[in-house]
N, C-alpha and C positions, 0 to 999 in steps of 0.2 A: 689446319686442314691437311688431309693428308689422303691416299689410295690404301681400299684394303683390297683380299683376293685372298682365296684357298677354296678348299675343297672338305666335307665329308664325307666319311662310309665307315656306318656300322658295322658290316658284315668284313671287316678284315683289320687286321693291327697295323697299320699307315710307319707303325715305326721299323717295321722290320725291314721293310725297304724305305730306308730313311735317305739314302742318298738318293738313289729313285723322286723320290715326293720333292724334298726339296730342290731339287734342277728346275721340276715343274711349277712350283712355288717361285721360284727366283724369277722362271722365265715370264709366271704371271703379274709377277709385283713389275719387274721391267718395263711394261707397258705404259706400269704408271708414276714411271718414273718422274714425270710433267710435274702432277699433283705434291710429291712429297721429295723436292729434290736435295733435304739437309740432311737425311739418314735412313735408313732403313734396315727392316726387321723379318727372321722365318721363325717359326716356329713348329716344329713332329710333335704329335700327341697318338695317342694310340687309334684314336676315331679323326681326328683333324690334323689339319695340318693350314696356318695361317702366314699370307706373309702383309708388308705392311709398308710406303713411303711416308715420310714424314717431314711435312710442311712445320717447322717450330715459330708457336705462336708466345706459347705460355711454357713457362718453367723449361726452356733452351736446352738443358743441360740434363733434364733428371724425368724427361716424358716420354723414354723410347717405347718402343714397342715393338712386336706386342707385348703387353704388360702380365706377367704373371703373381700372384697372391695366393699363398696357402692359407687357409683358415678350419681350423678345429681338422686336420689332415689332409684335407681336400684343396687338389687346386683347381684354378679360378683364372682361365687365361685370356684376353678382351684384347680383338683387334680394332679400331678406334678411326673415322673422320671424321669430323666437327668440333665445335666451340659451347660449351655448358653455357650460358649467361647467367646461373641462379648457383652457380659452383662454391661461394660459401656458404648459402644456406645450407645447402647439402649436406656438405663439409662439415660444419657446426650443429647437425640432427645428428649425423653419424658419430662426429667426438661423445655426442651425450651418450650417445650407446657403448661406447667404449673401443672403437677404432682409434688406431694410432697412423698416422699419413708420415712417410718419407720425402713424400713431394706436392709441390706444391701445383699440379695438372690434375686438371679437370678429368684424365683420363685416369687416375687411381681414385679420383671421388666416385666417377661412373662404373666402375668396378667392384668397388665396395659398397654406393645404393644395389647395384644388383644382389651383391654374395646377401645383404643384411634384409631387400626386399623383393629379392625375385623379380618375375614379370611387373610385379604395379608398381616397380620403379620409373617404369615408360610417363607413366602418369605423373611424375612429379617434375620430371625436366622441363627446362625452358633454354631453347639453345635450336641449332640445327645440328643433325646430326644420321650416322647411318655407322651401325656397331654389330659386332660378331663375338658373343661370348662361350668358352670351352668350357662347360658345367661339370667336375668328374662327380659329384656330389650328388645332384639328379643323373646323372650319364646325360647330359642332353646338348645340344645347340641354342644358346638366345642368340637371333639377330632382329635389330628395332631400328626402326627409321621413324624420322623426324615428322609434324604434325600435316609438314605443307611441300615435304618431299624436296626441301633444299638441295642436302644431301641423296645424291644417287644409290642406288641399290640394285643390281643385275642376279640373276642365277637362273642355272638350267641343272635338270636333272637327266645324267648319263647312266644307264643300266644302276647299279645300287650309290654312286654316287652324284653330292649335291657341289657344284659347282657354286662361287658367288666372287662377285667381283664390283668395283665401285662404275667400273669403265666397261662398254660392252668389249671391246677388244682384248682386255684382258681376258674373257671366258676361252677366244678362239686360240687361245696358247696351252688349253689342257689337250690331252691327247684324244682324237675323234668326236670333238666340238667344232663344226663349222658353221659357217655362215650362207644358209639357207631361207627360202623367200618362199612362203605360201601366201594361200589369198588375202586370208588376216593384214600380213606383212603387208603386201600390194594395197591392200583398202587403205592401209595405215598412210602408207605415204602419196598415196591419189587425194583419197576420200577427205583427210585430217589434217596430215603434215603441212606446216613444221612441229604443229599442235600432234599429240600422241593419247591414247587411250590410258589410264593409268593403269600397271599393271600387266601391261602388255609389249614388250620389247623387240617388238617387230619382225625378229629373224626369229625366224623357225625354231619352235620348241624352248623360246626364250622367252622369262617371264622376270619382270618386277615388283621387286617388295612393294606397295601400293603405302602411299606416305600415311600415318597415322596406325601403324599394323605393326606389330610382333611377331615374329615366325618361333617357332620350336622346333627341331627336328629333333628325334631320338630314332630307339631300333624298332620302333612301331610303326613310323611314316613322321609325315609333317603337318602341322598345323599352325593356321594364321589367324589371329586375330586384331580387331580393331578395338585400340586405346579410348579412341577421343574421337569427338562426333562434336558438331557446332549441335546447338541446342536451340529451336524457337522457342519464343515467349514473348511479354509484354515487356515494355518499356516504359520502368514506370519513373525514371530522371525526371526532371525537370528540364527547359531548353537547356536553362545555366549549368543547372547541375552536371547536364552531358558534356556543353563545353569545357566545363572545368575536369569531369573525369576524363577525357578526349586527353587534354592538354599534359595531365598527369603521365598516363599509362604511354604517350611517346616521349614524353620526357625521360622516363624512367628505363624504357626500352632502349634508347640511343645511348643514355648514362652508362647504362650495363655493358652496352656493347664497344664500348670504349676501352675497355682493359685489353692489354696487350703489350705482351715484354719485346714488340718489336714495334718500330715503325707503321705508324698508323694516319690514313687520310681518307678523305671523304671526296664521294664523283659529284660534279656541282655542274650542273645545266642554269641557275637562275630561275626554273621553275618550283613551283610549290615545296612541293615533296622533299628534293636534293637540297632545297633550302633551310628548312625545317631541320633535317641535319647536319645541315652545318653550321648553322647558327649554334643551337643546341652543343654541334663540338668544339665550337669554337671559344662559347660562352667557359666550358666545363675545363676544357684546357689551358684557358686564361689564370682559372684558380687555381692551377698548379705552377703559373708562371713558363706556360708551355703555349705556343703559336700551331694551330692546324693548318694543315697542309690540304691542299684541295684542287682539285685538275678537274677541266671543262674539255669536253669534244667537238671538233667541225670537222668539216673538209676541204680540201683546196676548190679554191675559187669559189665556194656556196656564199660568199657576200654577190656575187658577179650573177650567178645563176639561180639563187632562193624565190620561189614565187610560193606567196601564202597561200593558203587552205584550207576550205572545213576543220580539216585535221590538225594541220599546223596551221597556227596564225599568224605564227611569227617565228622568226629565229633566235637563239641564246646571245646573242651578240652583244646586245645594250645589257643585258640582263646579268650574266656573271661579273663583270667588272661592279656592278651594282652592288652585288654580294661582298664580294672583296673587297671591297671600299669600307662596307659599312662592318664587317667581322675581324679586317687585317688579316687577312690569311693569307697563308705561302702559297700562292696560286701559280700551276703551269700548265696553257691552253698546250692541250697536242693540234695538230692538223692531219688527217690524214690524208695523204698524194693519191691521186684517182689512183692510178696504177696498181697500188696498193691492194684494193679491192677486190681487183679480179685474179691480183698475184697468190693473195690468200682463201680463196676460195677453196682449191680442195683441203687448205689445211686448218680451216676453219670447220671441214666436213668431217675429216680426220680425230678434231678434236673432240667431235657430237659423238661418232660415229655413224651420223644417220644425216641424210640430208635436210638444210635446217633452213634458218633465214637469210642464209645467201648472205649479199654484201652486208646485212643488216651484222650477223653474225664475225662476218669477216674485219669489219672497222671494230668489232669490240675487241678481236682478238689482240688486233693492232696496238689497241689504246693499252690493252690489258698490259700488254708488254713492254710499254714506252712506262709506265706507272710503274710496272717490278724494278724498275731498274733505282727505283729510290724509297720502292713500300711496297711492305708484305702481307699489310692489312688496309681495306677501305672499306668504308659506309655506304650503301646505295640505298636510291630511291624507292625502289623495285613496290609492289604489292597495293602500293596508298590509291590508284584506280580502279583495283578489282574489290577493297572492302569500302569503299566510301563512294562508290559509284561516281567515277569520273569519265567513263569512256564513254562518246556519244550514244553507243546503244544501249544505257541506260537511259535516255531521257526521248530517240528517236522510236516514232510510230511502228517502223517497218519492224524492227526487234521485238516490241508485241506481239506483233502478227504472226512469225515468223515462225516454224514450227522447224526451227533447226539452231544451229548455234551463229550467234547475230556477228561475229567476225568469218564468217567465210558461211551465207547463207546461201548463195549462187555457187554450184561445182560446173555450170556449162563451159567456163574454160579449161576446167581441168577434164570432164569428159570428151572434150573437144582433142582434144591432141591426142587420145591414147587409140589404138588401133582399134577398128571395129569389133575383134576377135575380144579381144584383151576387156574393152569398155563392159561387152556384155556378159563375159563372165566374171567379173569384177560386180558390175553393180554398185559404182560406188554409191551415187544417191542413197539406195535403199541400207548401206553400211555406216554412211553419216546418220542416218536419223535412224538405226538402230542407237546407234552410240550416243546420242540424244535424249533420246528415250528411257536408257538404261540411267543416265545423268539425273532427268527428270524422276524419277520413280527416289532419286536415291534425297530428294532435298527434304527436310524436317520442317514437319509442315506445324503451322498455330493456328488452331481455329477461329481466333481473334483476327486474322488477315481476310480483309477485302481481296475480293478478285484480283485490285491491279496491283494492292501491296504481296499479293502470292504472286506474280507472274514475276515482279522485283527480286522476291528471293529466288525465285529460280534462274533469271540473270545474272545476281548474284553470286549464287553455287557454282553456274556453268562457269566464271570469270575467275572463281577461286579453286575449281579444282580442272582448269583447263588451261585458260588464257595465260592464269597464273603462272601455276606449275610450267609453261611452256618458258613463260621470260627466266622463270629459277633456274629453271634447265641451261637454258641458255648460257645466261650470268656466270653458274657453275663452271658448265665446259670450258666457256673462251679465256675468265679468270685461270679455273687450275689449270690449263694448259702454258698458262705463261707462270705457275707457281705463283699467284696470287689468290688471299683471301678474301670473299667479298662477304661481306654481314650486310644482310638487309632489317634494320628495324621495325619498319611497318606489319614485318613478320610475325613480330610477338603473339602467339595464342590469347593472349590478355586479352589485347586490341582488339584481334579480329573477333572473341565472342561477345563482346560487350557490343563493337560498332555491329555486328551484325543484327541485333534485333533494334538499333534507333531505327527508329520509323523516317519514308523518303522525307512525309513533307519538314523535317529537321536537317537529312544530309543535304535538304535540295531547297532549303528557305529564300522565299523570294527568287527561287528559278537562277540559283549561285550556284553553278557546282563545285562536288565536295564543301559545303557550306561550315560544315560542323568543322573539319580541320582547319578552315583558313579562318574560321572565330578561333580557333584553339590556341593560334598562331598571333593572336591578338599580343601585342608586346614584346613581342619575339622578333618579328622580322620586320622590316621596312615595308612600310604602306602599298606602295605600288608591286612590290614582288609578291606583297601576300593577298593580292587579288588579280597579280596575273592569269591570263586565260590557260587552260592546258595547254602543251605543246610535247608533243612525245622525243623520245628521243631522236635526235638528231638524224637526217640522213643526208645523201648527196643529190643536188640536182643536178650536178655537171652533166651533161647529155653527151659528152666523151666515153661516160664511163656506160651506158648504153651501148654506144659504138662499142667499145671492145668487147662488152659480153656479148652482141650480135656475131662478130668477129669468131669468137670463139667458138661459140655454138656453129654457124655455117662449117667450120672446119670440121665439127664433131659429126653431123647429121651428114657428109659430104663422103664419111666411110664408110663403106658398107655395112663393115665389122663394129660399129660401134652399139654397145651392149643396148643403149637408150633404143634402137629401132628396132628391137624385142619389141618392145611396149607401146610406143609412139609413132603416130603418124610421121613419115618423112613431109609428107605433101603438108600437112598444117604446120609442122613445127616449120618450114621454109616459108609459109603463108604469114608467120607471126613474125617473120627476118624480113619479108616485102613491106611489113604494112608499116605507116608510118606514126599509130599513134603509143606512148607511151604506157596508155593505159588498157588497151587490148578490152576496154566494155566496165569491167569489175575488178575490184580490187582483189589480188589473189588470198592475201589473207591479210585481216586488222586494219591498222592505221598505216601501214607502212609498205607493206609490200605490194605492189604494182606492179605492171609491164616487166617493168628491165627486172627486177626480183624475180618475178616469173622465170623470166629466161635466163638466170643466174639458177633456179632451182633447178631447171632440169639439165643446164651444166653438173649440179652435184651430184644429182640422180646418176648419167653419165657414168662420172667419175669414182662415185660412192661401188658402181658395178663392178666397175675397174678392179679397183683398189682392195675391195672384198671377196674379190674373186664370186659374183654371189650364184648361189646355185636355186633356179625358180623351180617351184612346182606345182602347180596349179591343179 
């Protein structure tokens, strides 16, 4: 894994002032220096100019970048984040054609499917990923991002040049690129946030490559399109036949994502999903006469202060030793210290650059970091509730009903705090169910679907190009910023179009959820973990760590000068520091975030003003 960033422009030779480009190059790869902290790379081209850190996964020695390739005169220069998983099929179509490889990285395979197939190369990976390639042969720009937007992609366009970076904070280090906030931006982080619009990058005049898309630039403008699209149809398996291809196609997904010339471990909660993988690496690393490694997450005192819930019903506690008992793995439980939480908070904000899931964010960051200090690669759970419909609004009435997105279907706490002035030009309500709406129109529809099997896939859709994409995001940020890789399996394109068109009454047999994975899991994992109930990940109940982000925020709302009372009520936000319940009515967004979240979000909001110096315009 690694940070990319540069800049093009047609209309001028980049190399003439070469010292020039690359200060600004250096100064933009610097940002992300987090992501790729074993080496890095610039490179001047007459129209580009690319720089590049580099996290070393595979081939240590011989995968720098950026990578350049001449072939039949013309070069071929690819600025590079992500991990191929399909890298010697590749490798071995391209030998038959008569490539010859120096190395053995995925990033001279992905170089040379481009030079030998152009754009419908996009079409054949299988990997996560987000790429920049200098075509002198068409004169053009390819940049391609991945099916399910693992990998980030930012750019803005300044007078004749295009700006593009993996981090938004790298963009604001080219010269008269800042960090500005129109309504868009404000809906985004009212109306949606931590959840984001794809495609839409909050700050002003800033936009994302939208995952599944290929951009071109050349000296005619830019043009985007989309690779790959889920497809509906019938399902015409058998029950067995699905469970057995179910069982396959993540078998084969976690096998693949197991290569790695460094240190590699898997995150293990004891629930379904993280179990699945690790079993699975546990089993695969046995054959090589190798033990996996594998770390579980709490918090201090959550044995003292844990009360069950709808949501969660229980704690990892009984449940990880369970696994490591039954797999031998090299297991090490972190803990994190309340304090922690609120100590990492803006730099948990820092790493997003956008204000996110608060403490939710801030323990990954933690964990992330306590984990690099002995692995540079690990396996996660990530995606197996948004394809196999595990989250209560799949199976709960109100979600039905509900003519908005079913994790954050109530905005009255968040119209609630914002100043009267601010609420009604904002609009958030009518911003959320535009952005609803647009989701809706975009899902592939089968005319074989019953009313309530289409109202499913549209759940569905919203869970996998929203909910999703928000935990990826996540995962991404707080991981690269402590220089860790995370692979999520459940991710595989395979998976998710196949599980897409099984029909509910199969993922939801006899009223089991996720039914089809935990048959899948038949002989794999011990009985009782593989009919444990969901439980998401982890959080803190300590009601200390409430206290200090009350603490915090009264300090903040107590200045005059502070950027939040722009936008927020003084008098509610002090109304929600009086009152005593932790959960303020509704959950601000998902399983997870409540009350004390809440008012950890609008600490980053705060602090994100701060820190970005942001300039509003309404």
């Amino acid at each position: 894994m690694c940070g990319i960033c540069g800049f093009i422009n047609f209309k001028t030779n980049l190399v003439k002032n070469e010292r020039e480009n690359l200060a600004v190059a250096h100064r933009m790869a610097e940002k992300l220096r987090h992501r790729g902290p074993d080496s890095w790379g610039e490179w001047v081209g007459e129209h580009a100019v690319f720089a590049h850190s580099r996290l070393a996964v595979i081939d240590v020695e011989n995968g720098l970048q950026p990578m350049k390739r001449t072939v039949e005169g013309h070069e071929f220069v690819i600025t590079y984040n992500g991990e191929l998983y399909n890298t010697n099929d590749i490798r071995n179509d391209l030998k038959s054609h008569g490539y010859e490889f120096t190395t053995a990285s995925d990033t001279e395979v992905l170089l040379y499917a481009y030079i030998h197939y152009g754009e419908k190369c996009a079409e054949m990976l299988n990997g996560i990923y987000a790429f920049v390639i200098w075509d002198s042969m068409r004169q053009r720009i390819f940049a391609c991002r991945d099916r399910f937007g693992v990998k980030p992609f930012f750019y803005t366009q300044k007078n004749d040049v295009t700006v593009f970076a993996s981090e938004l904070k790298s963009l604001f280090e080219y010269p008269d690129v800042s960090a500005g906030l129109d309504k868009t931006g404000l809906c985004e982080l009212f109306a949606l946030s931590p959840a984001r619009t794809q495609g839409v990058g909050v700050f002003k005049d800033v936009r994302e490559l939208r995952p599944a898309r290929y951009m071109i630039i050349n000296r005619h403008g830019m043009t985007i399109k989309k690779y790959w699209s889920l497809v509906s149809g019938e399902h015409k398996d058998s029950y067995d036949e699905t469970i057995e291809k179910v069982r396959s196609l993540v078998y084969d997904s976690v096998k693949r994502q197991l290569i790695s010339d460094v240190p590699i471990a898997t995150f293990l909660s004891g629930g379904l999903d993280s179990s699945i993988i690790t079993a699975i690496g546990a089993m695969e690393m046995k054959k090589k006469g190798e033990r996996l490694s594998t770390y579980s997450f709490d918090y201090e005192d959550n044995n003292k202060y844990f009360k069950a819930s709808h949501f969660q019903p229980d704690s990892d506690t009984k449940w990880v030793p369970r696994m490591v008992e039954a797999f031998n793995t090299n297991h090490t439980y972190l803990v994190c210290p309340n304090n922690v939480l609120t100590e990492l908070l803006e730099e948990a904000l820092l790493a997003k650059d956008l204000p996110g899931m608060a403490d939710v964010d801030a323990s990954l960051l933690y964990f992330c970091r306590e984990v690099k200090k002995n692995h540079t690669v690990v396996l996660s759970g990530e995606c197996s509730d948004e394809i196999f419909g595990g989250y209560p609004w799949f199976r709960e009435k109100k979600a039905f009903e509900t003519h908005g997105f079913p994790w954050c279907y109530d905005l009255s706490i968040r119209n609630n705090i914002l100043l009267d002035s601010v609420r009604e030009t904002l609009d958030i309500d009518n911003y959320s169910r535009m952005r609803y709406e647009e989701s809706i129109a975009e899902v592939p529809i089968f005319d074989g679907d019953n009313d309530e099997e289409k109202r499913r896939r549209e759940i569905s859709y919203l869970n996998i190009n929203w909910f999703m994409t928000n935990l990826l995001d996540r995962k991404d940020r707080m991981s690269m910023a402590s220089g860790l890789e995370v692979r999520v399996p459940f991710c595989d394109h395979r998976l998710v179009e196949y599980v897409w068109n099984i029909p509910w009454e199969m993922k939801n047999r006899d009223n089991v959820s996720k039914n089809v994975l935990r048959e899948a899991a038949k002989g794999i994992l011990p009985e009782d973990v593989r009919l444990r109930r969901k439980s998401p990940y982890p959080k803190t109940h300590n009601p200390h760590y409430e206290e200090a982000v009350k603490t915090l925020l009264d300090g903040i709302i107590s200045d005059p000068n502070a950027p939040i009372l722009a936008l927020c009520d003084k008098t509610k936000l002090t109304s929600l520091l009086d009152g005593g319940s932790s959960d303020y009515g509704k959950p601000f967004f998902g399983q997870l975030m409540a009350g004390p979240q809440m008012l950890a979000y609008i600490l980053q909001v705060n602090f994100w003003m701060e820190r970005y110096h942001i300039r509003i315009a309404l």
